[in-house]
ZADO-1210 file (C-alpha; in nm, 4 decimals, padded with zeros to 6 digits):
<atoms>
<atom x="-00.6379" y="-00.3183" z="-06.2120" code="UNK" pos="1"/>
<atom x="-00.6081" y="-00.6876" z="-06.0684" code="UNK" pos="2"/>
<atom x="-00.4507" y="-00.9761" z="-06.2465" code="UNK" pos="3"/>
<atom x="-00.7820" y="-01.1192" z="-06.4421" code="UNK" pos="4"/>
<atom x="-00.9092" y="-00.7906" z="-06.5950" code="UNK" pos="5"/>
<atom x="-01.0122" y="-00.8297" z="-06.9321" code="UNK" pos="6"/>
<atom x="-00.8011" y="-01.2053" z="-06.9213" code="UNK" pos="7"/>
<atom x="-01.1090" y="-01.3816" z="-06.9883" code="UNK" pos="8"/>
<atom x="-01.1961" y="-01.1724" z="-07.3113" code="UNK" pos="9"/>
<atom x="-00.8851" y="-01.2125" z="-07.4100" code="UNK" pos="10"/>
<atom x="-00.8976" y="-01.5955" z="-07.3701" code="UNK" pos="11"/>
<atom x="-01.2553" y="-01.5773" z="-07.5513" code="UNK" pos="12"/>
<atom x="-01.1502" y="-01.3821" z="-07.8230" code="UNK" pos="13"/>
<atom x="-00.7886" y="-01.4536" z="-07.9102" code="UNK" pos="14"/>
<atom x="-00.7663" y="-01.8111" z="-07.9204" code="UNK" pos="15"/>
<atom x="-00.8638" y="-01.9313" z="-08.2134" code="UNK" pos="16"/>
<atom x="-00.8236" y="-02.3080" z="-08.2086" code="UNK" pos="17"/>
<atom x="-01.0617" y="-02.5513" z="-07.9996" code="UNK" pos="18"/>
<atom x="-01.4070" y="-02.6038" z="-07.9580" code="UNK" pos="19"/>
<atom x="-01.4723" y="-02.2966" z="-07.7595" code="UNK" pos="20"/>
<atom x="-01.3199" y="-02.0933" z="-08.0009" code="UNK" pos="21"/>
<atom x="-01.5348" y="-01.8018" z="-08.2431" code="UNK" pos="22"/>
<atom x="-01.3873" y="-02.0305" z="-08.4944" code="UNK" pos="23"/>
<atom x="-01.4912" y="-02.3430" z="-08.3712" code="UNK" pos="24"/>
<atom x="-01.8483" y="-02.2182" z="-08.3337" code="UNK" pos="25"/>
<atom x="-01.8898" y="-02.0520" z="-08.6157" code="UNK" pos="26"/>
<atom x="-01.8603" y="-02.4277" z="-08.8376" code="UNK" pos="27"/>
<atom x="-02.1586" y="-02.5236" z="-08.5733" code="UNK" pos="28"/>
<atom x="-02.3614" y="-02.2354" z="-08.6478" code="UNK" pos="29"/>
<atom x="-02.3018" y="-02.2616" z="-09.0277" code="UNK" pos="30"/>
<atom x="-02.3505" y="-02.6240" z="-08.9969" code="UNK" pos="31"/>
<atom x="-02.7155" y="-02.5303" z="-08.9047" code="UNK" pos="32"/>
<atom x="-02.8110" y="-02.3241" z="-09.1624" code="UNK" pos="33"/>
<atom x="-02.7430" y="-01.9818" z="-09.0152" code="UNK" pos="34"/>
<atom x="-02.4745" y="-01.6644" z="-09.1535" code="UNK" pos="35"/>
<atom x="-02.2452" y="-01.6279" z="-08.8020" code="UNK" pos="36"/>
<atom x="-02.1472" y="-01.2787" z="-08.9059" code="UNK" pos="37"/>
<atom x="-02.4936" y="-01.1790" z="-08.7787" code="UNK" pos="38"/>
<atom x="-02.4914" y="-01.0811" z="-08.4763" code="UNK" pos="39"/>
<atom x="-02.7851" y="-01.0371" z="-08.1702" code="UNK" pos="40"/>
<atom x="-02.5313" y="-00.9177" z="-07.8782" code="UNK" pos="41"/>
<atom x="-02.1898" y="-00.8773" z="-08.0722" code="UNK" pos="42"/>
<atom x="-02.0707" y="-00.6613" z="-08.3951" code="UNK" pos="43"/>
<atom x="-01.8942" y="-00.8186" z="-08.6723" code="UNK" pos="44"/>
<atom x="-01.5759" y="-00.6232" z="-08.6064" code="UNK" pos="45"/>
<atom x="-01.1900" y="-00.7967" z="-08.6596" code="UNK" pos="46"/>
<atom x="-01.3540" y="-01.0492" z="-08.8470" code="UNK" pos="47"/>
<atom x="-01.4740" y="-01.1839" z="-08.5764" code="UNK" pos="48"/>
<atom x="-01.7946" y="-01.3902" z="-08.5946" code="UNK" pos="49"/>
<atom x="-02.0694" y="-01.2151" z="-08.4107" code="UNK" pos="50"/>
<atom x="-02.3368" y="-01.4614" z="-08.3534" code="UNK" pos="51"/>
<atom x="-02.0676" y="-01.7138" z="-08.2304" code="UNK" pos="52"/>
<atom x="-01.9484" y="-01.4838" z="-08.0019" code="UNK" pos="53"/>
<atom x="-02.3162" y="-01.4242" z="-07.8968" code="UNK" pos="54"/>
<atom x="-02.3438" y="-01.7986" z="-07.8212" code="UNK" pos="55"/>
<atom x="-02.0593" y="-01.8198" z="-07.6553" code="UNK" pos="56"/>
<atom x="-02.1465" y="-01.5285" z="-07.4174" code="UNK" pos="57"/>
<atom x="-02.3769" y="-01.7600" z="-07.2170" code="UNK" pos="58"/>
<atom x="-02.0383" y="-01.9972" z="-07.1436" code="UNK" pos="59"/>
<atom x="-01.8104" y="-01.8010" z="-07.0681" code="UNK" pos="60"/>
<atom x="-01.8576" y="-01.7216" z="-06.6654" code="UNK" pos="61"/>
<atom x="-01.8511" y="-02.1122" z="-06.6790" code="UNK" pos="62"/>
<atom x="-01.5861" y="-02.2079" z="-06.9248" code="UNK" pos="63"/>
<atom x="-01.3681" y="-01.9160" z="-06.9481" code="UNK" pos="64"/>
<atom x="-01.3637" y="-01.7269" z="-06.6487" code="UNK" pos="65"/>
<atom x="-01.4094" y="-02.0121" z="-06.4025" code="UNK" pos="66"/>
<atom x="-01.0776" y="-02.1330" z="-06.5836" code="UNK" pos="67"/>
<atom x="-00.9127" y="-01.8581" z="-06.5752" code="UNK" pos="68"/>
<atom x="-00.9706" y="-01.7777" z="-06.2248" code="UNK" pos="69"/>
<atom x="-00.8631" y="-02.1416" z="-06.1242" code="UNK" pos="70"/>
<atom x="-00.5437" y="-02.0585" z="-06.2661" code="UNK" pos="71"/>
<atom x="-00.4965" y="-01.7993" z="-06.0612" code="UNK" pos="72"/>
<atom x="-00.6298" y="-01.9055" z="-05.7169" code="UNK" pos="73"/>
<atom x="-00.4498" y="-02.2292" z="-05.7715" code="UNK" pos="74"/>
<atom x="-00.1092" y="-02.0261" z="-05.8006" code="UNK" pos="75"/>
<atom x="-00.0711" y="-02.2208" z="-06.1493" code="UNK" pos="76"/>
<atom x="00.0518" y="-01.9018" z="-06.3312" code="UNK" pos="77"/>
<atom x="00.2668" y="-01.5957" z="-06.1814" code="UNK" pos="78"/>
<atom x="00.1305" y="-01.2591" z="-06.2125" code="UNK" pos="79"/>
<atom x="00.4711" y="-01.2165" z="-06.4295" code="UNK" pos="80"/>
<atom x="00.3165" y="-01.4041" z="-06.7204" code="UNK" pos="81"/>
<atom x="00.0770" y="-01.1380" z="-06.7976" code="UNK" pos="82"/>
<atom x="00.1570" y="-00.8369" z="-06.9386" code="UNK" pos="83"/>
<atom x="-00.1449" y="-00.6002" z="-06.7759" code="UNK" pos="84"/>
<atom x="-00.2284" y="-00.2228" z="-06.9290" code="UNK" pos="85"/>
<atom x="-00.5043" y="00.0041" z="-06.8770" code="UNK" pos="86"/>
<atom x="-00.7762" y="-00.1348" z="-07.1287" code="UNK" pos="87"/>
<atom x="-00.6568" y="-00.5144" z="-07.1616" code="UNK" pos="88"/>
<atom x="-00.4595" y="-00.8011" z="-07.0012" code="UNK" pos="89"/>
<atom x="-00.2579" y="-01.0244" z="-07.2178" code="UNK" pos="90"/>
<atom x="-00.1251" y="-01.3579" z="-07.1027" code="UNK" pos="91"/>
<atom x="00.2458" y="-01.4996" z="-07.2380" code="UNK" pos="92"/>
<atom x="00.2102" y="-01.8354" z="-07.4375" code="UNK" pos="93"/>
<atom x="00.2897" y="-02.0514" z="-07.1184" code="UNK" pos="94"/>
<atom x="-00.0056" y="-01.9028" z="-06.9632" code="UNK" pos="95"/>
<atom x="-00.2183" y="-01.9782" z="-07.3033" code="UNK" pos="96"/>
<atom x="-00.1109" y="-02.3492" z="-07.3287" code="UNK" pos="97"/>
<atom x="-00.1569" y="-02.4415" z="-06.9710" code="UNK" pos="98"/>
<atom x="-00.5037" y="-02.2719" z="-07.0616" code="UNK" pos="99"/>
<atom x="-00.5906" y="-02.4289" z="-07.3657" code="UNK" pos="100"/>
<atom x="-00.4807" y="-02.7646" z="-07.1731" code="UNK" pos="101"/>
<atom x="-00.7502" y="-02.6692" z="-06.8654" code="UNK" pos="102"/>
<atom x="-00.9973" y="-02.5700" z="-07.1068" code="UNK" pos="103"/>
<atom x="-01.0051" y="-02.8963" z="-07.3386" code="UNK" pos="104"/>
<atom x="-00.9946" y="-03.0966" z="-06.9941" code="UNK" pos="105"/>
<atom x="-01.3173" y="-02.8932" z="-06.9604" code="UNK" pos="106"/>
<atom x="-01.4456" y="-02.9532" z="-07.2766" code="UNK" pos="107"/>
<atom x="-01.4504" y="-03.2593" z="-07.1875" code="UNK" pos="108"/>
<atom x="-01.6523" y="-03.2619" z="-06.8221" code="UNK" pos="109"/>
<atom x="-01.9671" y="-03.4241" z="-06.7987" code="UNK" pos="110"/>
<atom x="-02.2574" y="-03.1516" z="-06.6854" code="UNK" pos="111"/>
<atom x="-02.6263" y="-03.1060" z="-06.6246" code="UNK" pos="112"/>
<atom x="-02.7307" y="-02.6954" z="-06.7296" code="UNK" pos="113"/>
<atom x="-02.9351" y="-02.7627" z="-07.0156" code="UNK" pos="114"/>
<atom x="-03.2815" y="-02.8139" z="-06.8543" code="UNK" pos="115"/>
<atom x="-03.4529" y="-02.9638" z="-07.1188" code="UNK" pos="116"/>
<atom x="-03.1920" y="-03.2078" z="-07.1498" code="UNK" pos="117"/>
<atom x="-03.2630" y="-03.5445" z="-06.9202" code="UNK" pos="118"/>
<atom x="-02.9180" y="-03.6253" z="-06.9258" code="UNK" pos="119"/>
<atom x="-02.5776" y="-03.4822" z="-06.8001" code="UNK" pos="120"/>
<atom x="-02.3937" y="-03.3931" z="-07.1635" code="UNK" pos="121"/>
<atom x="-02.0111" y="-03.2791" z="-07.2402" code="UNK" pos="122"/>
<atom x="-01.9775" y="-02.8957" z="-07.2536" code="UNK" pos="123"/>
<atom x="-01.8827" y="-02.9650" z="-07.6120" code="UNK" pos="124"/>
<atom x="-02.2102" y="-03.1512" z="-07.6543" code="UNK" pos="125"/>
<atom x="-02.4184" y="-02.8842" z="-07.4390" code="UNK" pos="126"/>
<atom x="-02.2560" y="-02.5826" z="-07.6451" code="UNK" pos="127"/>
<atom x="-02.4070" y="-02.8128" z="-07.9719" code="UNK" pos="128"/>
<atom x="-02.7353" y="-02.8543" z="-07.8147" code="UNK" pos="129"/>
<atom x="-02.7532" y="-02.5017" z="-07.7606" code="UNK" pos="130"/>
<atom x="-02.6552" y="-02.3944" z="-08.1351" code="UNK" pos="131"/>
<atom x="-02.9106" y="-02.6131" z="-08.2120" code="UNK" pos="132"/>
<atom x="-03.1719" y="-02.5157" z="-08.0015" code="UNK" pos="133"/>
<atom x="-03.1317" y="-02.1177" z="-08.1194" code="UNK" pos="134"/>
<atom x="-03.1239" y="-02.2648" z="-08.4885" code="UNK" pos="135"/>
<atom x="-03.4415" y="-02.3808" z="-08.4181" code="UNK" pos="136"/>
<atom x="-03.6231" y="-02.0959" z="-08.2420" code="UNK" pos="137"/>
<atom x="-03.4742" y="-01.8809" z="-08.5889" code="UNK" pos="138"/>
<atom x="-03.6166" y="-02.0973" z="-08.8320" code="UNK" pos="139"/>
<atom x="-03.9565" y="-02.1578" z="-08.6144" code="UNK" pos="140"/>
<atom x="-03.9556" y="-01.7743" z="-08.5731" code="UNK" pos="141"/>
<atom x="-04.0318" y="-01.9008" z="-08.1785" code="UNK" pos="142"/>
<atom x="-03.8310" y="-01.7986" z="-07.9117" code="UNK" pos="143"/>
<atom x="-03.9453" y="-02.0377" z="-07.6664" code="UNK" pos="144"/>
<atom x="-03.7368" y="-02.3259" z="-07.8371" code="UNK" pos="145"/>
<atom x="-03.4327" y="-02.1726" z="-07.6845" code="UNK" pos="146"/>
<atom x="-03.3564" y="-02.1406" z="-07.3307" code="UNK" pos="147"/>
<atom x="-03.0218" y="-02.0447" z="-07.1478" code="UNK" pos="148"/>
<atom x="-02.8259" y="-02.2609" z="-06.9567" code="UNK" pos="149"/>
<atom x="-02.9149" y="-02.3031" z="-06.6073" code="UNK" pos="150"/>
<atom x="-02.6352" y="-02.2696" z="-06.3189" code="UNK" pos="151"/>
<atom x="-02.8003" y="-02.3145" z="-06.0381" code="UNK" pos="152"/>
</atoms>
């Protein structure tokens, strides 16, 4: 198995503080009216908040594994600070705070994937649009009012 394996599900999933965290997410999605235990893509299993993980989903190649892989590629972490198995990869806390450090610079980076927006937004405002936008399509019972982000 290479160094990133399952690193980036284990970034997703295990840090819990931050505004890309199941946490974090989970006070948008409530703040709109919806139960985040309910899942379209994701279980509720550890606790874990399904439909925040389902929102987050459509991030993560972006947020998460982009990261992640720049830490790696940018010989910012040693393949020492990970302690790799079979089914997982688990980082050391030097590896998660340089992370969390990368990620909230991210958080923080001005972007243009939301399509309908006419304006480049934060990802912390773009991951609130898109809570929003899904709130919508629920309570409209209309699908069309929500539409992934766009790369490329």
């Amino acid at each position: 198995m290479g160094i990133c394996g399952n690193l980036d599900r284990q970034c997703l999933y295990s840090v819990k503080t931050g505004d890309y965290s199941p946490a974090y997410i989970k006070q948008y999605i409530e703040n709109r009216g919806l139960n985040a235990y309910i899942g379209l893509i994701h279980s509720e299993r550890d606790r874990l908040p399904a439909l925040a993980c389902d929102l987050m989903e459509e991030w993560r190649a972006i947020l998460v594994d982009a990261t992640v892989m720049g830490l790696i590629q940018g010989h910012e972490v040693q393949r020492e600070q990970f302690i790799i198995d079979d089914n997982y990869c688990e980082m050391d806390n030097k590896v998660i705070k340089i992370l969390l450090g990368k990620l909230e610079t991210k958080m923080h980076t001005r972007m243009h994937y939301l399509s309908y927006l006419q304006k480049e937004v934060t990802f912390r405002e773009a991951i609130w649009f898109q809570i929003s936008r899904f709130a919508k399509a629920m309570d409209q019972r209309e699908p069309a009012f929500y539409s992934p982000i766009c790369i490329r």
